[in-house]
Every structure is written in C-alpha cells, then in structure tokens.
C-alpha angles and dihedrals in degrees: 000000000000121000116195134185121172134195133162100267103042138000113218113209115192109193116197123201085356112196098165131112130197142214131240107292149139141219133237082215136041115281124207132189147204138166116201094194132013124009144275133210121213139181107230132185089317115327137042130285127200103208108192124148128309098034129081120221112207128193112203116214117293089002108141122236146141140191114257103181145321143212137219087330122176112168134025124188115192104179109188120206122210088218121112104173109046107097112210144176113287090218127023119190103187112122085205090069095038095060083043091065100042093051078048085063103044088049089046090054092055093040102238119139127275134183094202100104087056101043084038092061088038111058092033100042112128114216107240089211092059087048092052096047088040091058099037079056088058098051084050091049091049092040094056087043090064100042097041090145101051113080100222113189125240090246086064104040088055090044095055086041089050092222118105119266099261097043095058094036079058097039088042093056093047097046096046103011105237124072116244102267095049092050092053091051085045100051086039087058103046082053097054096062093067089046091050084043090060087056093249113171110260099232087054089051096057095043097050087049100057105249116150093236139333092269089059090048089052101059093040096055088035089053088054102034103026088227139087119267081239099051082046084055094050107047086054091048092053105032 
C-alpha cells in the first residue's frame, strides 16, 4: 500500500509492507528518507548504509543509490524535495528531527500545513563554498604527504589550493590542527622513527626527509618525542 501527497515543492511517498527493491538510480531532487520499524541497507555513494529509526537518510540530486536489502520493515517515508541546489548530510542522526518528519507526514495526510521541508533545508544545508575549500585542504594534505621531502613553500601550496596564503594556513589548522608547516615537521618526524628503527644513519635521515640539517632534525624530533633521535635509537635497539 502505497500514500501519496504532492505539492510543488515536495511529494511525500509512504510505503506500507514494503517488499520492493530497487536498481541503481538518481534523482533529479533531494531525496530524503525514514523507517518507522525494521531496518533498510543502501549503497550509498560508495559504501553501505544501515537506516533504522531514529536516523534520516538523504540523497542529494543526481547522487547515485539503491536499496540492498531490508528487514521487518513496515513503514517507509521518501519525502522528495523540488530543490536542486541545497547541498545536505547524507545521514542525520537527531530524534528531534525524526519525529519532525513523521508528525510532517501525519499533517501532510490530512492535508494541513507544515513548515518541516523548509526548517528542514535550513538548519541542514551544507555550504558549497566550505565543500569546495575542504576538499582543496585534502589534496594539500595528500600533496605534502607525498612530497614530504620536498620543503614547499606556503605561496605554492595556496596557489595550487587557489585560496590566499593566510586563509589556508588558518582553514588548514582548523581542519587538521596543525598549520602547514607544523604538520609537515610532524609527519617528517613520525617517519623518521621507522627509518631510525632500520638502523639508517641520522645525518641521512635527516637529509632524505627534508630537514635543513640535522640540527634542525634534532630539535624537531626532540620538540614531538622529548628525547634525542639517537636515545630513540637506542631504546629500540635494547628493548
């Protein structure tokens, strides 16, 4: 048994006893998504998701998915939103906003008036600008990780980033905790241990890791593990 009200800014499907799955597919609208009882597996961007009560499943616009499989499932709400540029959560977890939506749909049955699909794209909505800079910081991250011997300096790596220098020394500290530079002295040092483990000569280390010296090294190694590159060298070496 399948209800159904439409407006023009959503159509709200309630599925009851639903023994249906579905194919890979998208929508051209955001998609959102509840059980009441039971549970439901999808594949979703990329990996599998559990929905059971209590939580909201959402499918942004052209965002593949499909049903895998369900159990003991009752009752299904699909709520479709005629909205094509609000970016939002793929889960949300908040019982608050669960038993929102399912009050949404009892008033929606009867027809009477709701402000839910409007709150509900208000308070979850994902700013596209802080997307697109999130991801530009994890293509820095993985860019130093794979030059970590290479000192880049902070003008390139914004460049490549296409964000002025201050801004992603700031966005990259409060995404990772640790600016550029320190993360690169801190990922330099927590290399060097296997490399001090393997028995490599100091002076190479430091060399290989792109440490201006082995001074520098030193100090670096000294500032993360309170002990010398040598003593480390040498607990390993006894233990």
């Amino acid at each position: 048994m399948i209800n159904c009200v439409k407006t023009d800014l959503y159509e709200l499907n309630i599925f009851n006893n639903i023994e249906r799955n579905c194919k890979l597919h998208f929508h051209n609208n955001i998609c959102i998504c509840i059980v009441k009882k039971g549970e439901m597996v999808f594949f979703h961007d990329g990996e599998e998701i559990i929905l059971s009560p209590n939580k909201i499943i959402v499918f942004n616009v052209n965002q593949p998915h499909k049903l895998k499989r369900y159990k003991n499932v009752l009752e299904y709400h699909i709520l479709h939103i005629n909205e094509n540029e609000v970016l939002l959560p793929k889960i949300i977890q908040n019982t608050s906003t669960y038993e929102d939506f399912i009050s949404f749909s009892q008033r929606a049955l009867k027809n009477k008036k709701s402000n839910f699909v409007e709150n509900f794209l208000k308070t979850y909505k994902i700013d596209r600008k802080e997307v697109e800079v999130n991801k530009n910081l994890e293509m820095i991250k993985n860019f130093i990780d794979v030059n970590i011997d290479k000192n880049i300096p902070l003008k390139d790596m914004a460049k490549k980033a296409n964000l002025n220098q201050s801004y992603l020394s700031r966005s990259f500290k409060n995404r990772y905790g640790l600016s550029p530079h320190n993360y690169v002295l801190n990922e330099r040092v927590n290399r060097s241990k296997n490399l001090l483990e393997e028995g490599l000569d100091i002076s190479q280390i430091a060399l290989d890791l792109g440490f201006y010296d082995q001074a520098h090294f030193y100090k670096a190694f000294k500032n993360s593990f309170l002990i010398t590159p040598n003593e480390y060298k040498n607990i390993k070496k006894y233990r």
